[in-house]
Backbone as CSV, one residue per row, in Angstrom:
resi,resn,N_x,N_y,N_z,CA_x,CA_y,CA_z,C_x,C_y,C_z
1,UNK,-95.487,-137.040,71.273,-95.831,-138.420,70.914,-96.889,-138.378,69.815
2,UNK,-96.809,-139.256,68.753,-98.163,-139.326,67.671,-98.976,-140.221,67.859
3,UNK,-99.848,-140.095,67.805,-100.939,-140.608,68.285,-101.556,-141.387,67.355
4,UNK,-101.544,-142.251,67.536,-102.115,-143.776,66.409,-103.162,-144.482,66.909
5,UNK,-104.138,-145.369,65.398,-105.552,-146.069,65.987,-104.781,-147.385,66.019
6,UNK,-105.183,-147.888,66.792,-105.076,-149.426,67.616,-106.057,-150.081,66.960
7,UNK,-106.387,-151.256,65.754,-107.305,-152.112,65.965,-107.134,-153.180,66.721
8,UNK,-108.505,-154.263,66.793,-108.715,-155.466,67.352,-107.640,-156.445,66.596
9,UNK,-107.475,-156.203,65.177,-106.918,-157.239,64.563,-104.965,-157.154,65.032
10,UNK,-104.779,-155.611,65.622,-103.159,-155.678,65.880,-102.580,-153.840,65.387
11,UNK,-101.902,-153.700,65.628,-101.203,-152.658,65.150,-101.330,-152.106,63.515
12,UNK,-101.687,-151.084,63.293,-101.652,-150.616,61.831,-100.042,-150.924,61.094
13,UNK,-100.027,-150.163,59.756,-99.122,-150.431,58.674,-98.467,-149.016,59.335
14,UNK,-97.010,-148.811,59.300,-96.303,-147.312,59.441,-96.558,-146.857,58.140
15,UNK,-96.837,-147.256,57.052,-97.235,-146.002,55.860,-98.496,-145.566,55.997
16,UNK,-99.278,-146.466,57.045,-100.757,-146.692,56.614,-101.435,-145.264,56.944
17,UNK,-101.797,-144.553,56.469,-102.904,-143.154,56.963,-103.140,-143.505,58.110
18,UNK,-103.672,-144.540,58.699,-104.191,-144.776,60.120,-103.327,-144.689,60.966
19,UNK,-102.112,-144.813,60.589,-101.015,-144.322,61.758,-100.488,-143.344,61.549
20,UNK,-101.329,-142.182,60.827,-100.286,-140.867,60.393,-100.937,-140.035,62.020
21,UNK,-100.241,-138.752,62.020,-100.959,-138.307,63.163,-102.803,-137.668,62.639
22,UNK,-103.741,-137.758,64.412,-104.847,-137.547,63.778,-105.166,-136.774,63.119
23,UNK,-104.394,-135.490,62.783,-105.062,-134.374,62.590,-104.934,-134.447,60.652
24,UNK,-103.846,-135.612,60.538,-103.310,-135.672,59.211,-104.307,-136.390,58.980
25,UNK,-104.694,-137.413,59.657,-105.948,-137.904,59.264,-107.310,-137.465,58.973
26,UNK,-107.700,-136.225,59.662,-108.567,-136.144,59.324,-108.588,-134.928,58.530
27,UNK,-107.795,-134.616,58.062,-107.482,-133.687,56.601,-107.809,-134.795,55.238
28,UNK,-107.080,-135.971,55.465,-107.034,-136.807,54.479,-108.490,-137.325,53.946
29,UNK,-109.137,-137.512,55.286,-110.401,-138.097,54.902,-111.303,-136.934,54.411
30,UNK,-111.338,-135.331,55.383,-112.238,-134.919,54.666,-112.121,-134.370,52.787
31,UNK,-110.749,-134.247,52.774,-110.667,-134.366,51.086,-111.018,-135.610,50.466
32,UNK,-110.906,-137.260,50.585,-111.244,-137.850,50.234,-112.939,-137.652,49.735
33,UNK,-113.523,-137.024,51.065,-115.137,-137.093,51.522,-115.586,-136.302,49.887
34,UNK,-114.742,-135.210,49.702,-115.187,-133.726,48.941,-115.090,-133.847,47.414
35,UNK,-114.132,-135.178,47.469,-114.230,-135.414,45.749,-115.093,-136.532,45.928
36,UNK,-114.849,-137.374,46.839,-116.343,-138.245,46.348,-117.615,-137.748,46.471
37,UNK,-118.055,-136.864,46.514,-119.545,-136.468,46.950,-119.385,-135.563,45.453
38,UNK,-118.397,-134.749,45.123,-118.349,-134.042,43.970,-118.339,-135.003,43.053
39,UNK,-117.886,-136.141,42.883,-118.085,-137.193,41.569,-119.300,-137.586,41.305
40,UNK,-120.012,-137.987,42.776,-121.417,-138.643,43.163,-122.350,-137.348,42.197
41,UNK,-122.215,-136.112,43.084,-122.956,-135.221,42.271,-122.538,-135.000,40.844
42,UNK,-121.912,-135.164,39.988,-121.596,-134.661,38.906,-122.420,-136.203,37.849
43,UNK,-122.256,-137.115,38.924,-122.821,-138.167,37.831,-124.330,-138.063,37.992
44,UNK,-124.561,-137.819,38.926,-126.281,-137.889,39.237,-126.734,-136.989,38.085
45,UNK,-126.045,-135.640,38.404,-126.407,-134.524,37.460,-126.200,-135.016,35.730
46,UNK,-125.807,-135.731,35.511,-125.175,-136.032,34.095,-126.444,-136.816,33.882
47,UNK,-126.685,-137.799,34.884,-128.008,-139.108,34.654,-128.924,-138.650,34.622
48,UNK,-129.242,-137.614,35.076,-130.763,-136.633,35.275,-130.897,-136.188,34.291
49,UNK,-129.953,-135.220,33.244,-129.793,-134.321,32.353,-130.213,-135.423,31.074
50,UNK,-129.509,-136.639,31.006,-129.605,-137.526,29.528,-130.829,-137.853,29.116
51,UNK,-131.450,-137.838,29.764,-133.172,-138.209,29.242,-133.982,-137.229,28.632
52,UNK,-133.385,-136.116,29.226,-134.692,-134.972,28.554,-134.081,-134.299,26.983
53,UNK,-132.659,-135.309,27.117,-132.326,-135.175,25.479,-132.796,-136.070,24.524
54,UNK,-133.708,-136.960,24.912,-134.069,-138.139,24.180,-135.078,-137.253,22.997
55,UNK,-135.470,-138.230,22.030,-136.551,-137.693,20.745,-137.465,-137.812,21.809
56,UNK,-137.916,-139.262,22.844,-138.958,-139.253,23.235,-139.146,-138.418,23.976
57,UNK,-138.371,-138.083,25.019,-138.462,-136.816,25.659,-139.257,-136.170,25.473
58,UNK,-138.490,-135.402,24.103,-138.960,-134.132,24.110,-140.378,-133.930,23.142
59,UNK,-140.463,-135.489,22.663,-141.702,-135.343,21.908,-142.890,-135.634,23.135
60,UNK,-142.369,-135.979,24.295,-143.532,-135.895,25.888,-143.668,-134.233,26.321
61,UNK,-142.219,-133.744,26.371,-142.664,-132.130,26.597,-143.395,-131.628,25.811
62,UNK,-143.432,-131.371,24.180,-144.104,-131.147,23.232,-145.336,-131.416,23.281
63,UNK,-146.293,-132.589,23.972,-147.393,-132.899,24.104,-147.807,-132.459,25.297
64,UNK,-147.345,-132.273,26.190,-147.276,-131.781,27.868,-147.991,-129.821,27.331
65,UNK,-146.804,-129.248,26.482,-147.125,-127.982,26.112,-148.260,-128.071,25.453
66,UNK,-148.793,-128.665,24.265,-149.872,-128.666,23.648,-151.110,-128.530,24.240
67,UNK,-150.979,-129.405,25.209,-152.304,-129.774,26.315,-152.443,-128.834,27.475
68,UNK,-151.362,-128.381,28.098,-151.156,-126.812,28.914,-152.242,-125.985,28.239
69,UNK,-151.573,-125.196,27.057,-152.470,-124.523,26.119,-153.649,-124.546,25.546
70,UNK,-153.930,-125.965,25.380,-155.496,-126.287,25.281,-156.033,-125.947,26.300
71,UNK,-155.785,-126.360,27.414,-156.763,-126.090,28.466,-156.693,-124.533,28.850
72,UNK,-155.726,-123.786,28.805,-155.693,-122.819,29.049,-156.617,-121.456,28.045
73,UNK,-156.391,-122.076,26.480,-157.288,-121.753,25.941,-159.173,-121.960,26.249
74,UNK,-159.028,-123.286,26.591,-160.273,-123.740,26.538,-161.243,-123.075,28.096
75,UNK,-160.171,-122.310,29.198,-160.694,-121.697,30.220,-160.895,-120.594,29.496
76,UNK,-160.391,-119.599,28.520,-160.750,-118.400,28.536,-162.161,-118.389,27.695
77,UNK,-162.302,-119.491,26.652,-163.355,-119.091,26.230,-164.342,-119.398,26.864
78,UNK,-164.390,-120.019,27.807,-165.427,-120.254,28.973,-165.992,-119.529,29.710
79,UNK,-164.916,-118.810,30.390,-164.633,-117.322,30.869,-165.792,-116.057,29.966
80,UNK,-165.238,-116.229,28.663,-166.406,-115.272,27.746,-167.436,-116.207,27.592
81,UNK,-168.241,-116.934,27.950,-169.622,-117.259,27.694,-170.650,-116.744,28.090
82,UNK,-171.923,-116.484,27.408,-172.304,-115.228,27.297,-173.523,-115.412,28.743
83,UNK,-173.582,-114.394,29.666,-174.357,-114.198,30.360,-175.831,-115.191,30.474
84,UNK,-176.418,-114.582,29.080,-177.888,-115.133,28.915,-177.885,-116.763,28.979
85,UNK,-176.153,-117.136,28.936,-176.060,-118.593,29.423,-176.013,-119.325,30.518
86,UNK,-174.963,-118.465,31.148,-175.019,-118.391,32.570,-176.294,-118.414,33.269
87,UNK,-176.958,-117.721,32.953,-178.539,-117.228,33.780,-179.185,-118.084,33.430
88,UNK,-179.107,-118.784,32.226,-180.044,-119.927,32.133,-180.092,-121.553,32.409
89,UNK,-178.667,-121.675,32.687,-178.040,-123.074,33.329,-178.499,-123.296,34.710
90,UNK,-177.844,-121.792,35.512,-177.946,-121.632,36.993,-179.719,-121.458,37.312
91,UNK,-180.775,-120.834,36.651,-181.674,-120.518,37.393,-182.889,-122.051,37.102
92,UNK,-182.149,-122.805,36.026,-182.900,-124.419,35.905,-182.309,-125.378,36.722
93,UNK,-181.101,-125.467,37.044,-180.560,-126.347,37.901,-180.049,-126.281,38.977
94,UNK,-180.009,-124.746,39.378,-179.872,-124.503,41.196,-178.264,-124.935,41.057
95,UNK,-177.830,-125.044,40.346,-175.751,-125.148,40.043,-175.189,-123.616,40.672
96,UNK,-174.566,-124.267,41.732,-173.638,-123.400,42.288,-174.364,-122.029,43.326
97,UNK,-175.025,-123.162,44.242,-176.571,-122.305,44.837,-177.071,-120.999,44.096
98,UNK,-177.323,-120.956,43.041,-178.046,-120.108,42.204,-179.763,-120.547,42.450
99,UNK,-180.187,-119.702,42.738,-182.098,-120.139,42.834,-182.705,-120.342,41.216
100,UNK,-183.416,-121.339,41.280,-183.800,-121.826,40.091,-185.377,-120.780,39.903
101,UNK,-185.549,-120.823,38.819,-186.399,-119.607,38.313,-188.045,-120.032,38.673
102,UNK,-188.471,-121.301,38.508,-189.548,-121.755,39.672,-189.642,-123.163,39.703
103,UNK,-190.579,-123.508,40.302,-190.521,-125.285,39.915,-192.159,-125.433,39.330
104,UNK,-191.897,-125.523,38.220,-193.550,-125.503,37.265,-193.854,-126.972,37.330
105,UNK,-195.617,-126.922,36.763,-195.756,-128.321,36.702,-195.955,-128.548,35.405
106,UNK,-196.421,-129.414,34.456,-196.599,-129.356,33.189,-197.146,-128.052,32.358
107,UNK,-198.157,-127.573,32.977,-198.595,-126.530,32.518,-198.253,-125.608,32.508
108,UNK,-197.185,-125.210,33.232,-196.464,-124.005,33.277,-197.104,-123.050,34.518
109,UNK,-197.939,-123.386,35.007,-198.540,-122.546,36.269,-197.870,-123.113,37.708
110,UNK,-197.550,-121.786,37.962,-197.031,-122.351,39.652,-197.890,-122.297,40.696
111,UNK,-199.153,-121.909,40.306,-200.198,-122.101,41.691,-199.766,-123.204,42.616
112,UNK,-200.102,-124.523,42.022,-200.220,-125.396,43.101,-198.785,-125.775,43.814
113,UNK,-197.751,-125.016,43.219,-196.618,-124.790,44.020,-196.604,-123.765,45.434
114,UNK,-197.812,-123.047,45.404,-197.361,-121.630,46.087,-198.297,-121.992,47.469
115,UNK,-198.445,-123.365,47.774,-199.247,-123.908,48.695,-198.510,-123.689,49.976
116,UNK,-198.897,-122.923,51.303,-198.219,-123.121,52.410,-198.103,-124.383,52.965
117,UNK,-197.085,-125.053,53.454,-197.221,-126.600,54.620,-197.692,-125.957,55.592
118,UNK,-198.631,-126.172,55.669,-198.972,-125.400,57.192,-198.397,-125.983,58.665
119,UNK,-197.666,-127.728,58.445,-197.662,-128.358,59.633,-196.252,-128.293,59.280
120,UNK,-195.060,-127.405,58.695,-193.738,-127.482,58.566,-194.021,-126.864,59.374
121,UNK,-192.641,-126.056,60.057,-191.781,-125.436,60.994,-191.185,-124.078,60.104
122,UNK,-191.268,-123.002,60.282,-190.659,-121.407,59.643,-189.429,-121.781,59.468
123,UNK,-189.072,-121.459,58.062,-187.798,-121.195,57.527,-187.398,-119.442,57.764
124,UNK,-186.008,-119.331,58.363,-185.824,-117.704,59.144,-185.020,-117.343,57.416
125,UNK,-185.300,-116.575,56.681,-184.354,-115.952,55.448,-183.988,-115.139,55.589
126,UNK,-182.524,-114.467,55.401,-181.849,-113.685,55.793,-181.217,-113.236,54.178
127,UNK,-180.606,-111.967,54.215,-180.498,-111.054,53.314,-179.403,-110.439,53.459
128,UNK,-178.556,-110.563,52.489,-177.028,-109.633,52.268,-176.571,-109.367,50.550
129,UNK,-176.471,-107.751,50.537,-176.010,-107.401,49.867,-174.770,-106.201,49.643
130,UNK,-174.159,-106.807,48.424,-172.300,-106.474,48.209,-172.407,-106.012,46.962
131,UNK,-171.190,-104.526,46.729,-170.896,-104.467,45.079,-169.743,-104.440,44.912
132,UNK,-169.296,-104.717,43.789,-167.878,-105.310,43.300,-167.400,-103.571,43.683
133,UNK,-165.716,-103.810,43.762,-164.890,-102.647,44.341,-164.801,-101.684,43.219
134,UNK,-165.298,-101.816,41.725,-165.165,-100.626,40.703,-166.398,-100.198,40.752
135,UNK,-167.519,-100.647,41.428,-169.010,-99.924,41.236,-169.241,-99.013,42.690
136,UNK,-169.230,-97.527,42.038,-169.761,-96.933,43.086,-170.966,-96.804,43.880
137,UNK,-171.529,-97.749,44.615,-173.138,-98.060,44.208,-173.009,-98.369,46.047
138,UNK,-174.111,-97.590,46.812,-174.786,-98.342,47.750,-175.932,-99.410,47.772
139,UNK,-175.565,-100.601,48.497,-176.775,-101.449,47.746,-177.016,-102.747,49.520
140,UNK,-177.884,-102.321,50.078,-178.033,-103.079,51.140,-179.873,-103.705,51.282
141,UNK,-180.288,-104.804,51.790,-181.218,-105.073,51.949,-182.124,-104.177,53.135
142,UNK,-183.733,-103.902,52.523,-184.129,-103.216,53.842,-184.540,-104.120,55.038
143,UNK,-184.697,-105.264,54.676,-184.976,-106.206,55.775,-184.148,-106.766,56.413
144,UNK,-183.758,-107.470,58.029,-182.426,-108.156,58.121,-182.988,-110.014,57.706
145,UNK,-183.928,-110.013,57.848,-184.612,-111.018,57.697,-186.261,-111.349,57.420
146,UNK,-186.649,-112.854,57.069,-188.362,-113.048,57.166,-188.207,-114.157,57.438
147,UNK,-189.372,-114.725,57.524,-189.815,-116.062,58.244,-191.727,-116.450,57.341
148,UNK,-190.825,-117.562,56.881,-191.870,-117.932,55.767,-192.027,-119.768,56.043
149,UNK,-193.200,-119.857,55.512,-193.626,-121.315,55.694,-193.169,-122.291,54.253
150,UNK,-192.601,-122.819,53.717,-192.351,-124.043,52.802,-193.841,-123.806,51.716
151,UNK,-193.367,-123.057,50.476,-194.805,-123.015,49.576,-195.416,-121.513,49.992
152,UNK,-195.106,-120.804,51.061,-195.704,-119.539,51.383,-194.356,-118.559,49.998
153,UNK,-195.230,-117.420,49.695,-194.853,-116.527,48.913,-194.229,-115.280,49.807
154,UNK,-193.008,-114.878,49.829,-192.649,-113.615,50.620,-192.214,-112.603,49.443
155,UNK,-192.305,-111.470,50.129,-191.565,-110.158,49.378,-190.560,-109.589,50.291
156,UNK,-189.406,-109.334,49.415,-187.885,-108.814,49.897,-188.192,-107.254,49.143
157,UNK,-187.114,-106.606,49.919,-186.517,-105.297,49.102,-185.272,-105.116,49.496
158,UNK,-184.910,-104.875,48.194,-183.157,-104.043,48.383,-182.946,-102.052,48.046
159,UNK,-182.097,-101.866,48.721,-182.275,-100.352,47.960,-180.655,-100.110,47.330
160,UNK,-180.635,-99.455,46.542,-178.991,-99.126,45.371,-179.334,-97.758,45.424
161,UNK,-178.405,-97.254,45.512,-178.093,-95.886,45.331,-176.642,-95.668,44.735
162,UNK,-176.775,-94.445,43.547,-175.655,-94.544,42.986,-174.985,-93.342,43.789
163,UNK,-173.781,-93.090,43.848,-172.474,-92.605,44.989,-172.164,-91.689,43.995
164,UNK,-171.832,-92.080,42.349,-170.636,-91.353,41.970,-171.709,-90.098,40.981
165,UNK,-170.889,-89.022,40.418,-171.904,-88.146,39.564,-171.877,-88.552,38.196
166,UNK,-172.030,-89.738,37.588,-172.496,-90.080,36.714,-173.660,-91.118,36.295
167,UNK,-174.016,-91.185,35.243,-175.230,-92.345,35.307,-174.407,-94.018,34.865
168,UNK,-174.675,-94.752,36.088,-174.354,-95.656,35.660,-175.055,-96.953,35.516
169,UNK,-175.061,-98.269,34.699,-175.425,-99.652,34.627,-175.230,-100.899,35.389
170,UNK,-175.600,-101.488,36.042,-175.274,-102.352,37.394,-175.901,-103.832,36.939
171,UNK,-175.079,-104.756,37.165,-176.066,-106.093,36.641,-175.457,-107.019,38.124
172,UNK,-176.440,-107.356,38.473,-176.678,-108.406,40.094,-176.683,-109.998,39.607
173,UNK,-175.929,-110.224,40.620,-176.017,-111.988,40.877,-176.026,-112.307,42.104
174,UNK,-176.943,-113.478,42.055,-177.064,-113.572,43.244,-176.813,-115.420,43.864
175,UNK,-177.149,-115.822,45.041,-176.855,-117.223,45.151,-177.426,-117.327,46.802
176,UNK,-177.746,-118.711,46.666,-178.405,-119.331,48.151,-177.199,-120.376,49.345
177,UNK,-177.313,-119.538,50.914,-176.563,-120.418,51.452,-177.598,-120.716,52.090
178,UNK,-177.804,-122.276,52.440,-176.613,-123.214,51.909,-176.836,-123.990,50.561
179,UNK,-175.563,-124.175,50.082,-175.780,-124.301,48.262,-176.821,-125.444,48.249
180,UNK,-176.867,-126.771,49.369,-178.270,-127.934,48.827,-179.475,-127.069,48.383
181,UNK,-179.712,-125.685,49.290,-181.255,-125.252,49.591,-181.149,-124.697,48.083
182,UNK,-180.507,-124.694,47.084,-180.865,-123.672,45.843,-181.930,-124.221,44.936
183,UNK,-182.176,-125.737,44.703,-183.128,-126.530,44.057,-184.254,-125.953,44.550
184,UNK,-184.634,-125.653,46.097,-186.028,-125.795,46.482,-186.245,-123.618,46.777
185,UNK,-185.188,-123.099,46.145,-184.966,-121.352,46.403,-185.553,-121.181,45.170
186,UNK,-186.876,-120.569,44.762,-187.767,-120.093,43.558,-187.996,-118.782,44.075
187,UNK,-187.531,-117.810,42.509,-187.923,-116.639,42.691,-189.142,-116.797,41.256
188,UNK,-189.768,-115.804,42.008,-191.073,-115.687,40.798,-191.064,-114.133,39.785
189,UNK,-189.943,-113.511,40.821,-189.859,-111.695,40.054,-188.478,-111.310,41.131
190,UNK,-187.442,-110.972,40.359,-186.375,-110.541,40.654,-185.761,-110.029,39.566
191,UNK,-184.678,-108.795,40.140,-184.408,-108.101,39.653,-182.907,-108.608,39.129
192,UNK,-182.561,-109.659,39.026,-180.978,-110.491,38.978,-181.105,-110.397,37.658
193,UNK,-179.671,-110.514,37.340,-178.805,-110.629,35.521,-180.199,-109.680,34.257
194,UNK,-180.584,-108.906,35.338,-181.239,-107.445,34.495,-180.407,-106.221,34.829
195,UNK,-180.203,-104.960,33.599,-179.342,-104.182,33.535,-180.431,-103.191,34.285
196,UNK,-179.810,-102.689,35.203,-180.454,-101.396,36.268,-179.101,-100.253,35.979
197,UNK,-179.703,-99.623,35.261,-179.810,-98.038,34.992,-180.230,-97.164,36.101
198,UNK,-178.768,-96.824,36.868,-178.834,-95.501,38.229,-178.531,-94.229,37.432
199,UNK,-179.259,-93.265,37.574,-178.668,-91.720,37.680,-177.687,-91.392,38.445
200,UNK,-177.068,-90.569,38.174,-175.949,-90.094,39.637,-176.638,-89.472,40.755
201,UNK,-176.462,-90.143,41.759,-177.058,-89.681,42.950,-178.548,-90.231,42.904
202,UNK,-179.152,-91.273,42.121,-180.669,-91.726,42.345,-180.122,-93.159,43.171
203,UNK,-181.679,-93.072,43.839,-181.458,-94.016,44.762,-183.085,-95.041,44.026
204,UNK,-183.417,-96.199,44.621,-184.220,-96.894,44.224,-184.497,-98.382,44.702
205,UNK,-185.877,-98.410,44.795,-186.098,-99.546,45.721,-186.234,-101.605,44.434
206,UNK,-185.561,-102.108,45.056,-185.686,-103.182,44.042,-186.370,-104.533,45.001
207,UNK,-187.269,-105.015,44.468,-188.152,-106.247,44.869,-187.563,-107.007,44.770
208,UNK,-188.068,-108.273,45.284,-187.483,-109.751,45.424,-188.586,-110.667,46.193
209,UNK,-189.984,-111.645,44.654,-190.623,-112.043,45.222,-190.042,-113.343,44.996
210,UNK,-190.658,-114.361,46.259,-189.926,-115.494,45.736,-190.931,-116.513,46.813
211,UNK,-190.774,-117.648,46.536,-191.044,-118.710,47.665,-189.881,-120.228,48.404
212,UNK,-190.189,-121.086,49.426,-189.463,-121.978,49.268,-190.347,-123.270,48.749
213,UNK,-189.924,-124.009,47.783,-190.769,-125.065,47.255,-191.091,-125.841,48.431
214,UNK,-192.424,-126.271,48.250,-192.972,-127.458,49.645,-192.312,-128.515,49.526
215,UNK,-191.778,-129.146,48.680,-191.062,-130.057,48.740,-189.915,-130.415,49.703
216,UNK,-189.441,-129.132,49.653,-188.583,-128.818,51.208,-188.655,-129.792,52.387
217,UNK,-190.020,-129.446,52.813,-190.657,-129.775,54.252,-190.185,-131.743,54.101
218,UNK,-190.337,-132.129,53.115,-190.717,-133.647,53.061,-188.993,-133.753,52.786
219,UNK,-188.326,-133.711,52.283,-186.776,-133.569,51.866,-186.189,-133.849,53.341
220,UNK,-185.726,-135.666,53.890,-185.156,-135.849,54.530,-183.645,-134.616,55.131
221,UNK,-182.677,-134.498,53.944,-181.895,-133.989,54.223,-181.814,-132.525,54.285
222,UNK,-182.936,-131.769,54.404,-183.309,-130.422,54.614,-183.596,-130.547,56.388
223,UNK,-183.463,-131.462,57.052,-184.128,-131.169,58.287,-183.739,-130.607,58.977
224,UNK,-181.878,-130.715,59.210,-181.207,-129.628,59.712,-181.072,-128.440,59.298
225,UNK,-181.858,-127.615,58.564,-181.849,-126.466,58.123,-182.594,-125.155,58.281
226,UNK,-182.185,-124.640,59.008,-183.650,-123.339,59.395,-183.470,-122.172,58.670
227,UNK,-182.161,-122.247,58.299,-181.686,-120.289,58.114,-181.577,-120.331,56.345
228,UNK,-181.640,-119.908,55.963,-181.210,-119.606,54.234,-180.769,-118.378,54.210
229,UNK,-179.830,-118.183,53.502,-179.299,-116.859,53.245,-179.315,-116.611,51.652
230,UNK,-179.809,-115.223,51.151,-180.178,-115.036,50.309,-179.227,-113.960,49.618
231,UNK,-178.483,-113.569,49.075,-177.090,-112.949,48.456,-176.827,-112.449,47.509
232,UNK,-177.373,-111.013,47.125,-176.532,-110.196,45.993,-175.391,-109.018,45.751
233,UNK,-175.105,-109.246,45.061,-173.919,-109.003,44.251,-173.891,-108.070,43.025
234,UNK,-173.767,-106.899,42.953,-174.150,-105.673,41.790,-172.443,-105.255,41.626
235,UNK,-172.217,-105.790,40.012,-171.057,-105.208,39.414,-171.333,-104.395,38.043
236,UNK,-170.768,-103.942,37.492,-170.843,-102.502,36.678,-170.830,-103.752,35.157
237,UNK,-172.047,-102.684,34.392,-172.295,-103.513,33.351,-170.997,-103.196,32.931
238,UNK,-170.517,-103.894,31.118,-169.546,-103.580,30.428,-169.876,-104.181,29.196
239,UNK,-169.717,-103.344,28.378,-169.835,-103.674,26.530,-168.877,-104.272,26.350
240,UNK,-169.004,-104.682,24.572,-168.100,-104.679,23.957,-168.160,-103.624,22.400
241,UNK,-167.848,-103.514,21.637,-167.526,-102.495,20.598,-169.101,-102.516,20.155
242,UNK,-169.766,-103.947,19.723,-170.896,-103.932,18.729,-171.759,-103.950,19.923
243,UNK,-172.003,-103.400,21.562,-172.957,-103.012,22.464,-173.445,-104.272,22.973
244,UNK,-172.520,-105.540,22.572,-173.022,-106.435,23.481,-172.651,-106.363,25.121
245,UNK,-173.487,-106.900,25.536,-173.232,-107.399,27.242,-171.839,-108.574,27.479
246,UNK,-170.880,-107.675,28.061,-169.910,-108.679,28.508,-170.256,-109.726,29.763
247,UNK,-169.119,-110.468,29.846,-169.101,-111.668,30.939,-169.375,-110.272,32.218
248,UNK,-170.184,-110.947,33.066,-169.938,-110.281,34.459,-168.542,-110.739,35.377
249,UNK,-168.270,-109.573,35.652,-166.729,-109.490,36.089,-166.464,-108.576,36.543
250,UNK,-165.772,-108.744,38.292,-165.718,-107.527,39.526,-164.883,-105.928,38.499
């Protein structure tokens, strides 16, 4: 027996597909399904494709590329900007928790900066040091920490020792966690973005005097803050032909 759809409205047409048997039916439909979805796609693809042939088009890609390249240019020479710039942006404006070099008053004397709060609460400073993976260099702090008053003056030490048998050049950077505390992080004598000259196999002790500005203590949004971490970083100097100092770079 063949098996036919019944509608509500009455019996199908005998030519009609709907009364062919099902299986003919549903051969019929899924080829129907396979060129319409192949037409659907072929026009979509055609409508997508016509625009990026336009003048305007391609005079938008053309400006799209231009501006890629600018910027891409405009990172590398950034990239080469020269150290003594770097060091001098970061240690005036505490940008990118870098410790600013001190906080002077007109006169240029930091005495009346170097005042303890005596009625603050101890800031605990803590100490870590890292060298980039091409410098053979041991370089760890001897302290794990200090505990200093807001305006009190402390002394750090680090020690470097060179690993490999040659003499090599090492230039340090360093930075404050957490990045707010870098405004009120003053070093007064550090050994950062200076070229340290190791012998092979010399070892050597490097200072780090510094204070935290009193201003601190009064600085609403310093209140949650006890710990500072203090952070250097020794990667291998590098020239260029005429003996300048390159960008620092691991």
């Amino acid at each position: 027996m063949i098996s036919r759809i019944m509608f509500p409205w009455g019996r199908c047409s005998p030519k009609s597909i709907l009364c062919r048997p099902l299986s003919v039916q549903r051969g019929f439909f899924t080829a129907e399904t396979r060129h319409f979805s192949r037409n659907v796609f072929q026009h979509e693809q055609h409508a997508s494709a016509a625009p990026f042939n336009t003048p305007q088009s391609q005079h938008r890609n053309a400006s799209t590329m231009y501006y890629t390249i600018s910027v891409i240019l405009g990172t590398v020479a950034l990239a080469y900007g020269s150290v003594p710039l770097y060091k001098m942006i970061c240690t005036q404006t505490g940008w990118g928790g870098q410790p600013i070099l001190t906080h002077r008053t007109g006169d240029g004397d930091t005495a009346s900066r170097v005042t303890p709060v005596t009625d603050s609460r101890r800031l605990r400073i803590t100490f870590n040091g890292s060298v980039s993976d091409v410098l053979p260099w041991k370089f760890t702090p001897q302290q794990r920490e200090v505990r200093v008053l807001p305006g009190e003056t402390a002394l750090a030490f680090y020690t470097a020792t060179n690993k490999s048998p040659h003499d090599i050049i090492g230039i340090a950077t360093y930075s404050v966690t957490p990045g707010q505390v870098a405004p009120y992080f003053s070093k007064i004598q550090c050994f950062c973005f200076e070229e340290q000259k190791l012998n092979a196999g010399e070892s050597v002790d490097m200072p780090v005097f510094f204070y935290i500005d009193p201003d601190f203590a009064t600085d609403p949004t310093m209140k949650g803050i006890d710990t500072i971490t203090l952070s250097y970083t020794f990667f291998k100097a590098k020239y260029d032909d005429n003996g300048v100092l390159k960008p620092i770079a691991s």
